[in-house]
PAZAPA-4460 file (N, C-alpha, C; in steps of 0.05 Angstrom, whole numbers, plus 32768, in hexadecimal, padded with zeros to 4 digits):
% residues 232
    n_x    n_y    n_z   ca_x   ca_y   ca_z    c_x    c_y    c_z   seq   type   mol
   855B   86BB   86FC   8573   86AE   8708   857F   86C2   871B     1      X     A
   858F   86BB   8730   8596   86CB   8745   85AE   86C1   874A     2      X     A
   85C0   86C9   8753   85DF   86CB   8766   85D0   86C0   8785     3      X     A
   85DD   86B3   8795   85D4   86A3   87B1   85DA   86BC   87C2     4      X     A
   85F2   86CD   87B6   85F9   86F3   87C7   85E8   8705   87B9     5      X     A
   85D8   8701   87A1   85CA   8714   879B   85A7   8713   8798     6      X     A
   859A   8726   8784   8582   8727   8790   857A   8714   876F     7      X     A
   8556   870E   8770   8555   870B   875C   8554   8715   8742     8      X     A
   854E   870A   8721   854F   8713   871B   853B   8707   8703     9      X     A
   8527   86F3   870F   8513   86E8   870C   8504   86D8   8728    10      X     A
   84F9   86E5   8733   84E8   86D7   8742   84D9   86BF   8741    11      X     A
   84D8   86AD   8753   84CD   8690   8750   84B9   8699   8751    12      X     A
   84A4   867A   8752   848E   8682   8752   847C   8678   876C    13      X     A
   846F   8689   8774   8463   868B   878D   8452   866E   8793    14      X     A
   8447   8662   8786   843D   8641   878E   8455   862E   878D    15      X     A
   8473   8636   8788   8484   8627   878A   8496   862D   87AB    16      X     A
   848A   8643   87AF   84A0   8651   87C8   8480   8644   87E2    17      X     A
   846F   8646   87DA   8453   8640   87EB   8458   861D   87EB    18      X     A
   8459   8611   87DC   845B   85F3   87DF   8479   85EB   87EB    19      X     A
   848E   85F9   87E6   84AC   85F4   87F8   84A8   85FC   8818    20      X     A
   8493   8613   8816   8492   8616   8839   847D   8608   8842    21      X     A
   846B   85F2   8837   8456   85EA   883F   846C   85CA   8848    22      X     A
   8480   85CA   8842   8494   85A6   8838   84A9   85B6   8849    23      X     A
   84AF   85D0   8852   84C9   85D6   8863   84B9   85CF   888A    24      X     A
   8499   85DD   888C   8490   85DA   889F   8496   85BB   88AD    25      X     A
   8497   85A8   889B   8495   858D   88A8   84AB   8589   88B4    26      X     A
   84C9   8599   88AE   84DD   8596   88C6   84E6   85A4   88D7    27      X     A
   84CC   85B4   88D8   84CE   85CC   88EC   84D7   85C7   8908    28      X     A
   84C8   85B2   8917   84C3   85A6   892C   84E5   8596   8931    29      X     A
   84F1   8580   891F   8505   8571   8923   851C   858E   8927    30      X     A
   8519   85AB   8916   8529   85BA   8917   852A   85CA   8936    31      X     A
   8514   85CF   893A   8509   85DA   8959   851C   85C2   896E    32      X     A
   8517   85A9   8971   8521   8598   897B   8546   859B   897A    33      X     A
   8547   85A2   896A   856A   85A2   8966   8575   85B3   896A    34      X     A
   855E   85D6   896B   8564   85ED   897A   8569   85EB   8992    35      X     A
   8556   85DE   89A3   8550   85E3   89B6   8569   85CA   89C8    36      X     A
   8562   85B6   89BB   8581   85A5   89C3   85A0   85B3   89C3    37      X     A
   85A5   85C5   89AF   85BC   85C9   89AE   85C2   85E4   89C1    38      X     A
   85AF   85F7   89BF   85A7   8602   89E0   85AE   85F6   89F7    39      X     A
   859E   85E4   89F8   859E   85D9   8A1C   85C1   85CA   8A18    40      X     A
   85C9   85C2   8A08   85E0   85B5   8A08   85F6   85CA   8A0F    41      X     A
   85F6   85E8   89FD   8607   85FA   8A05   8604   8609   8A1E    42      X     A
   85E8   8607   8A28   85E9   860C   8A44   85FA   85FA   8A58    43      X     A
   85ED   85E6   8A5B   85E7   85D0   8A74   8612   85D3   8A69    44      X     A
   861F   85CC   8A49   863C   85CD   8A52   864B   85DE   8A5A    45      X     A
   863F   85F0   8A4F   864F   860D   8A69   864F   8605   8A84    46      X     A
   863A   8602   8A8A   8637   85F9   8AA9   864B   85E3   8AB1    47      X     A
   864E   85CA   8AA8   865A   85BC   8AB0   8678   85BD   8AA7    48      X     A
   8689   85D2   8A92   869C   85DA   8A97   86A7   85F3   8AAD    49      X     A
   868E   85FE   8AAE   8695   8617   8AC4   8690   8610   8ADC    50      X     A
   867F   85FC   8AE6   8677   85F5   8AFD   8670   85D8   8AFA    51      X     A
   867F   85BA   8AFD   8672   85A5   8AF2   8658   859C   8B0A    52      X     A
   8648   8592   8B03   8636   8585   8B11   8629   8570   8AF9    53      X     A
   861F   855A   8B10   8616   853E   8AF9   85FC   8547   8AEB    54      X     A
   85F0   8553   8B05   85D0   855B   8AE7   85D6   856A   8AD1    55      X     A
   85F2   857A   8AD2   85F8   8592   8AB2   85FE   857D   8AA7    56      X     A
   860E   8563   8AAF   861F   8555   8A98   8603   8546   8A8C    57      X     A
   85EE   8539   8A9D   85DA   852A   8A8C   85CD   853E   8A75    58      X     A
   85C6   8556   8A80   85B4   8563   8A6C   85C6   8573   8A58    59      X     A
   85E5   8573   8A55   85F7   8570   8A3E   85F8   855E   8A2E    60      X     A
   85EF   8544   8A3B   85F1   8527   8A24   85D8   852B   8A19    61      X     A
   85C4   8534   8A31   85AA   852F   8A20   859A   8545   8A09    62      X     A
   85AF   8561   8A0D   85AA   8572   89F9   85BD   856E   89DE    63      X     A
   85D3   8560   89E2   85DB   855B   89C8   85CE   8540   89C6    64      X     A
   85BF   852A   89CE   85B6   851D   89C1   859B   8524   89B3    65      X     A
   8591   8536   89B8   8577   8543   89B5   8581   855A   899B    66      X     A
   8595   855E   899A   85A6   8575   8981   85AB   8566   896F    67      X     A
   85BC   854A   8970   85BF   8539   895D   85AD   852B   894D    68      X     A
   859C   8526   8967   857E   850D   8954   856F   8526   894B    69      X     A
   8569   853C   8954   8558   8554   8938   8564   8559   892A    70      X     A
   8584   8555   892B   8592   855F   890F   8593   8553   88F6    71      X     A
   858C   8534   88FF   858F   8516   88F5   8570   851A   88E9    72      X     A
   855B   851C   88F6   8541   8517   88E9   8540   8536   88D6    73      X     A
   854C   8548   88E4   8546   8566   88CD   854C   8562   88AF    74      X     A
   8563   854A   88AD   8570   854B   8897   8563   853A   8886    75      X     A
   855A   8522   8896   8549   8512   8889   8531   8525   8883    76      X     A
   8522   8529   8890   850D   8541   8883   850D   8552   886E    77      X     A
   8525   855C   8874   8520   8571   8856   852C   8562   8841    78      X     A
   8533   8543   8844   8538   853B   8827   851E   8541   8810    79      X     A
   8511   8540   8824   84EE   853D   8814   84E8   8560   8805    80      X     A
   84FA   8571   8811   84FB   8585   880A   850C   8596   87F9    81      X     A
   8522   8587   87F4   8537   8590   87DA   8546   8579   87DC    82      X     A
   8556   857E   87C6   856E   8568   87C0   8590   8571   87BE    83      X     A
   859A   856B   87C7   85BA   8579   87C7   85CE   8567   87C2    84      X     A
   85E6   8575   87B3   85FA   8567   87B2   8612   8578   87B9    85      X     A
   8620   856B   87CD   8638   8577   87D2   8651   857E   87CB    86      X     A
   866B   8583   87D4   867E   8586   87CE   868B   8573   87E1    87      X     A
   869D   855F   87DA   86A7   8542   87EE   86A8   854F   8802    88      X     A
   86A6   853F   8812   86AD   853F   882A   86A6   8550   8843    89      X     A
   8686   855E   8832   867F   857A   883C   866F   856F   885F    90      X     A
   8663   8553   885E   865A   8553   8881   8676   8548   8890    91      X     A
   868E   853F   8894   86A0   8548   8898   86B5   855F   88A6    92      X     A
   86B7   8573   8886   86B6   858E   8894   869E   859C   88A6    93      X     A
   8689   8595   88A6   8679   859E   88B2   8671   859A   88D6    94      X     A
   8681   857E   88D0   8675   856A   88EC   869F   857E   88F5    95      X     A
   86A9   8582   88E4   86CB   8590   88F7   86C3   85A9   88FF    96      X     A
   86B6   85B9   88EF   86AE   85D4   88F5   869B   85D6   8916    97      X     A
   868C   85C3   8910   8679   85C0   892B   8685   85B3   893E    98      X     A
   869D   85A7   893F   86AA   859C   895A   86BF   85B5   895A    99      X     A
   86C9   85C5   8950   86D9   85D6   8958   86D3   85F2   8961   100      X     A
   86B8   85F7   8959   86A7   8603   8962   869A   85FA   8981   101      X     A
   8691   85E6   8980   868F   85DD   89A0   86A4   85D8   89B7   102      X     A
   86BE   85D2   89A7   86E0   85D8   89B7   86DF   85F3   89C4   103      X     A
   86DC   860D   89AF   86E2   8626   89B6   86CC   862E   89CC   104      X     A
   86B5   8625   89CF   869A   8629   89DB   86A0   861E   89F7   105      X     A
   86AC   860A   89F3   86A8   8602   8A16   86C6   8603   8A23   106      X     A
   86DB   8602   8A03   86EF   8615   8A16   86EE   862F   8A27   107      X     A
   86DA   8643   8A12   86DE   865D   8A21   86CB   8664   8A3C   108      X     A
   86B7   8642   8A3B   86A4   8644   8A4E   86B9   863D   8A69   109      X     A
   86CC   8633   8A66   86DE   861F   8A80   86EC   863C   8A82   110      X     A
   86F2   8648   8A72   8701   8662   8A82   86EE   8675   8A89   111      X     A
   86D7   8675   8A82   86C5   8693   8A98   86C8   8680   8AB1   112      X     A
   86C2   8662   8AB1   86B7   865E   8AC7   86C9   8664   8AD4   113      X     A
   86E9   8659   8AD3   86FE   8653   8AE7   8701   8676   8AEE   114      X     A
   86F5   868B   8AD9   86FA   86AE   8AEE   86DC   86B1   8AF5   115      X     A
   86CE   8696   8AF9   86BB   86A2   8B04   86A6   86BE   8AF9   116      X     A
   86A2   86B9   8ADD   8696   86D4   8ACD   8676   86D0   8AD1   117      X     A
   866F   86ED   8AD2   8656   86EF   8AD9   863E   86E2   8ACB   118      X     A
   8620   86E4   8ACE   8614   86CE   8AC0   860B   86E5   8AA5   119      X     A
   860A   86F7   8A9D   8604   8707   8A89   8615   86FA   8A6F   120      X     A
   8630   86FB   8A75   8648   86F6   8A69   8643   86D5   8A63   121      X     A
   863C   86C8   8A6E   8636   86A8   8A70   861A   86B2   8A4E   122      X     A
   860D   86B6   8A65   85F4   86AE   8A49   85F9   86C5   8A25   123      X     A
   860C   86D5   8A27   861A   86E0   8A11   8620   86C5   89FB   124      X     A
   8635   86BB   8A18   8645   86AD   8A09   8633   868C   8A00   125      X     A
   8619   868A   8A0A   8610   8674   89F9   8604   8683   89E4   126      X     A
   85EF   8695   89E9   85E5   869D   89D3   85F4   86AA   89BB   127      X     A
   8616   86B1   89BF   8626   86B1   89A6   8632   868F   899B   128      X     A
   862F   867C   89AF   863C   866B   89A5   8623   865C   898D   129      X     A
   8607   8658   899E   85EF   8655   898C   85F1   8661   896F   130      X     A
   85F3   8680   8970   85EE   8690   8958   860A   868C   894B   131      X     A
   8620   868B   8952   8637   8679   893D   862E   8665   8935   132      X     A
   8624   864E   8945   8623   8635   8936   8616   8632   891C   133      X     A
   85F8   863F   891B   85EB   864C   890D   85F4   8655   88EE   134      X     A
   8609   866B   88F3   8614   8677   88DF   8625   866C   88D7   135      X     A
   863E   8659   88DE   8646   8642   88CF   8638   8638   88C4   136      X     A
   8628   862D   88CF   8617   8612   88C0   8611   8625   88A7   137      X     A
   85FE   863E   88A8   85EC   864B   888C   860E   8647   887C   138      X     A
   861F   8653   8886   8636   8657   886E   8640   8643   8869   139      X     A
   8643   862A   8873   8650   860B   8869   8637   8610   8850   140      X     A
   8620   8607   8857   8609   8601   8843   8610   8617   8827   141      X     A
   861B   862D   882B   861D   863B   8812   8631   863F   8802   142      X     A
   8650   8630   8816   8663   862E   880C   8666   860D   8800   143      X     A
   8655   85FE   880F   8662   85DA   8803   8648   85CF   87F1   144      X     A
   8631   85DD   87EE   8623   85D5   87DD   8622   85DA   87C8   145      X     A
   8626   85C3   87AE   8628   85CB   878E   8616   85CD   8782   146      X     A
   8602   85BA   8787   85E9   85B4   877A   85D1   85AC   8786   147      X     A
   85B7   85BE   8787   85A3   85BA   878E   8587   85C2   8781   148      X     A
   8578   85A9   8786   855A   85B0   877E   853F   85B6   8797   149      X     A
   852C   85C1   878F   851D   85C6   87A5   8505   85CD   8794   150      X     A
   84EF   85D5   87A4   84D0   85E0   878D   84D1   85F8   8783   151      X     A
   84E7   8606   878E   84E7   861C   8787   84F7   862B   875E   152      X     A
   851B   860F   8768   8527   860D   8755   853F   8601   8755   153      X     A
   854C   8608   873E   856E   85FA   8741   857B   860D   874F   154      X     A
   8592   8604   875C   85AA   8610   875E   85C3   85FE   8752   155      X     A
   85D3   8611   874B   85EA   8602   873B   8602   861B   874A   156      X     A
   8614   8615   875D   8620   861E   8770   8615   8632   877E   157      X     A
   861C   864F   8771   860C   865D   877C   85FB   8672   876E   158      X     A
   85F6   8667   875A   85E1   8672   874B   85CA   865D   8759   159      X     A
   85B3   866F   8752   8595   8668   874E   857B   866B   873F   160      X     A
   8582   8657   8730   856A   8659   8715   8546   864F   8723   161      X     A
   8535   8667   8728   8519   865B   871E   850B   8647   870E   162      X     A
   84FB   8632   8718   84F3   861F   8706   84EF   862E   86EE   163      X     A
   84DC   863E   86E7   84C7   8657   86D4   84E7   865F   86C5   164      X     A
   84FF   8662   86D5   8512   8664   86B7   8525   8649   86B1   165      X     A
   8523   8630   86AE   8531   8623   86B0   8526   860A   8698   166      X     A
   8530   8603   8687   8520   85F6   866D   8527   85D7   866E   167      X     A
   8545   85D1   8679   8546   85B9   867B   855C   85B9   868D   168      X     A
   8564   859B   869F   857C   859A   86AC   858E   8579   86A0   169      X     A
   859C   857A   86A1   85B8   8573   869C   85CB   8562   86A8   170      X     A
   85D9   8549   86A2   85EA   853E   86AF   85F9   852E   86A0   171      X     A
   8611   852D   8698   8624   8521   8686   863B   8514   8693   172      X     A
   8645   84FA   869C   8660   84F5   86A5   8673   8505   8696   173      X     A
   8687   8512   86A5   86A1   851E   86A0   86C0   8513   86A2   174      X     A
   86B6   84FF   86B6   86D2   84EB   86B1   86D3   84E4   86D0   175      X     A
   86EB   84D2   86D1   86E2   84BC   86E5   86E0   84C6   8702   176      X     A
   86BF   84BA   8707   86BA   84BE   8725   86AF   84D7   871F   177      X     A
   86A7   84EB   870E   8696   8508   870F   8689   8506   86F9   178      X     A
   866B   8519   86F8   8658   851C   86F1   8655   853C   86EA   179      X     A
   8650   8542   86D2   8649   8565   86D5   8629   8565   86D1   180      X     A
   861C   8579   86E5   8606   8577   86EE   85FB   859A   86DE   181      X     A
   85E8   859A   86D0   85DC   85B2   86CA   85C9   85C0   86C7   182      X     A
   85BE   85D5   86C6   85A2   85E1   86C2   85AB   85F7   86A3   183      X     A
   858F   85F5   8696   858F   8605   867B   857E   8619   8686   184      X     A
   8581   8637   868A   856C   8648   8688   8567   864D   866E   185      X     A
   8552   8663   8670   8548   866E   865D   8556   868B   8659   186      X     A
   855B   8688   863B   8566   869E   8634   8587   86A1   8645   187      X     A
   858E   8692   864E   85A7   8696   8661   85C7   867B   8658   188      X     A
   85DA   8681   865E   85DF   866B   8660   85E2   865B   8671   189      X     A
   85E8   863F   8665   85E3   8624   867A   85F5   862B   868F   190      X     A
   85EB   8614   86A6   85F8   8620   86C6   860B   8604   86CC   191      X     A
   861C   85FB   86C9   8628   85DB   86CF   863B   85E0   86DF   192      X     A
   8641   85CA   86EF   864B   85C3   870C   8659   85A3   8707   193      X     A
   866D   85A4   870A   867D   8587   870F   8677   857A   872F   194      X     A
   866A   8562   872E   8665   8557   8751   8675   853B   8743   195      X     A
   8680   8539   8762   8685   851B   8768   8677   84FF   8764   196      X     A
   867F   84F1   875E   865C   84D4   875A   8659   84CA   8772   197      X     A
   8678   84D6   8783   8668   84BD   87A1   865F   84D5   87B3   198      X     A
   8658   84F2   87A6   8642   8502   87B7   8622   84FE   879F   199      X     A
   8624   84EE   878A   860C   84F6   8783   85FF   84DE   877C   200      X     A
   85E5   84D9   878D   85D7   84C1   8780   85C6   84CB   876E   201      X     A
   85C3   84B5   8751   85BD   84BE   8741   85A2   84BA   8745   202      X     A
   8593   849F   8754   857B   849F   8759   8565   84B1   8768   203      X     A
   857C   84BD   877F   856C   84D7   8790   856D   84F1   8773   204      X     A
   857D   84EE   8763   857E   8507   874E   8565   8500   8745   205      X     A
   855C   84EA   872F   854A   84E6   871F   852C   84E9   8736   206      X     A
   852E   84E4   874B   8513   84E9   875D   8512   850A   875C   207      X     A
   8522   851A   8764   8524   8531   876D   8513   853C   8756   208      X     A
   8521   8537   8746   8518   8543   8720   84F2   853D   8721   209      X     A
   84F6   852B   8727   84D5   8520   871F   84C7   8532   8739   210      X     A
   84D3   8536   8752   84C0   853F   875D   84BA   855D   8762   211      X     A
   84D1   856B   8758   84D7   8582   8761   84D1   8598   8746   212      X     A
   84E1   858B   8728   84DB   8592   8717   84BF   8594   870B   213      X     A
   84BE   85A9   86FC   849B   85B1   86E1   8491   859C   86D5   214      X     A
   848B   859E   86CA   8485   857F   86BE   8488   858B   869D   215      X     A
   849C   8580   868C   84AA   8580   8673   84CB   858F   867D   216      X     A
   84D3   858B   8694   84F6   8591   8699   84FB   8575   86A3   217      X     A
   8509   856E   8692   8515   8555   8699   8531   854C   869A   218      X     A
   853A   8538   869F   8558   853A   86A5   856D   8529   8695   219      X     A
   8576   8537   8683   8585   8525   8665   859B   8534   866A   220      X     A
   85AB   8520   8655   85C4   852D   8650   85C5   853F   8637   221      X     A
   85DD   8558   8640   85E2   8569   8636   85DE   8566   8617   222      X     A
   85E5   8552   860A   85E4   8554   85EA   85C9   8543   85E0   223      X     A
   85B3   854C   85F9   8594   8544   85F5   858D   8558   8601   224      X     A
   8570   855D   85EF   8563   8572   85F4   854E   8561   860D   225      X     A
   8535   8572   8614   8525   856A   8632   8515   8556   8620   226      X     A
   8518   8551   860C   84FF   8537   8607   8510   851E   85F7   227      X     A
   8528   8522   8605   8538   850D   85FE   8542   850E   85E4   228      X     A
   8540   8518   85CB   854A   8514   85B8   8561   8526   85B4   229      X     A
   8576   851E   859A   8594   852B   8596   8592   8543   8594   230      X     A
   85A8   855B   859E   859F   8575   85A3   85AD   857C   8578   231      X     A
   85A1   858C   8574   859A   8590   8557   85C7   85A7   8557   232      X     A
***
C-alpha cells in the first residue's frame, strides 16, 4: 500500500502495470489530438487578441474544437481503463478552473500585444499557459478523486492498495443519498471513503470489479466476507 505523496510499500505487479499500459496506449492518439488542439488554440488566441486577424480567429475555434472533442473521446477511452468516483461537482470545478485559466491567458495575451512584446516573451507565455493547464488538471485529478479502480489497484482517496494486497472490497449504504465504498488489505486496515449515489453508478462499479479485479475479490458488504457469507 502506498500514500498518492509517497513511495511504495508493496509494489504491484508487473503483468498488471504491462496490461494498464497496453489499455492506456489506446488513448494515446485522442490525448495527442487534445494536445495538440489546445496548443494551436493558445497560439492562433494570442494572436487574435494581440493582433486580431480572421484566419487566428478560425484556427482558435478550430483548436478548441479539436481540444474539446479529444478531451471528450480521452475520457471515454480510458473508461475502459479505470473506474472513478468523484467528489460532487468535481467536472464543474474543473470546467471553472479551465475557463479562468483561459481568462488570465488571453488576458495577459491582449496586454503584451497592446505593448507590443517581443515574440520570445509571446511563445513563454503559451508554453507556460500549456504547462499550467496541465498541472491543474494532474492536481484537480488528485485532489477531487475518492475512489478508483484500474489493473493495477484500488485507490481509496489517497491511499493506494495493490491488487496482490487487497482481499476483498466493500460497499454499504450510510444514509440517505451516500454509499461507503471500501478496500480490505492484507494485514492492514480497511481503507473506506463516503461517495455520493448521484456520483456513483452502481452498475459501472459491479463491471469495473469483474474486470479489473483477481478473480476471488469480490464486492460485498462490509458484514460479508468475499464469498458472500456472514462475517463470523
Amino acid at each position: 500500500m502506498r500514500n498518492i505523496d509517497g513511495g511504495f510499500l508493496a509494489a504491484p505487479d508487473q503483468a498488471a502495470l504491462d496490461r494498464r499500459e497496453r489499455e492506456v496506449r489506446k488513448g494515446k492518439l485522442a490525448l495527442v489530438l487534445t494536445v495538440a488542439g489546445g496548443v494551436v488554440a493558445l497560439a492562433a488566441g494570442y494572436q487574435v487578441f494581440a493582433d486580431f486577424s480572421p484566419g487566428a480567429l478560425v484556427a482558435t475555434l478550430a483548436g478548441l474544437a479539436a481540444a474539446f472533442g479529444g478531451g471528450a473521446l480521452t475520457k471515454h477511452l480510458m473508461r475502459a481503463v479505470r473506474f472513478r468516483v468523484h467528489k460532487p461537482n468535481a467536472g464543474l470545478v474543473a470546467a471553472a478552473k479551465l475557463t479562468g485559466l483561459l481568462i488570465a491567458f488571453f488576458g495577459i495575451a491582449a496586454l503584451l500585444g497592446s505593448i507590443d512584446a517581443p515574440g520570445p516573451l509571446r511563445i513563454v507565455l503559451i508554453a507556460g499557459g500549456v504547462g499550467t493547464i496541465a498541472y491543474v488538471r494532474a492536481l484537480h485529478d488528485q485532489q477531487w478523486v475518492l475512489f478508483e479502480l484500474d489493473a493495477v489497484g484500488v485507490r481509496v482517496e489517497r491511499a493506494i492498495v495493490p491488487w496482490r494486497d487487497v482481499t476483498r472490497l466493500t460497499t454499504d449504504p450510510v444514509g440517505p443519498g451516500m454509499t461507503r465504498l471500501g478496500a480490505v488489505p492484507v494485514n492492514a486496515a480497511p481503507l473506506y471513503v463516503a461517495v455520493q449515489d448521484s456520483e456513483l453508478d452502481q452498475r459501472q462499479l459491479a463491471d469495473a470489479v469483474g474486470r479489473f479485479a483477481p478473480q476471488g475479490i469480490l464486492l460485498a458488504p462490509t458484514a460479508q466476507d468475499s464469498l458472500g457469507n456472514p462475517a463470523s
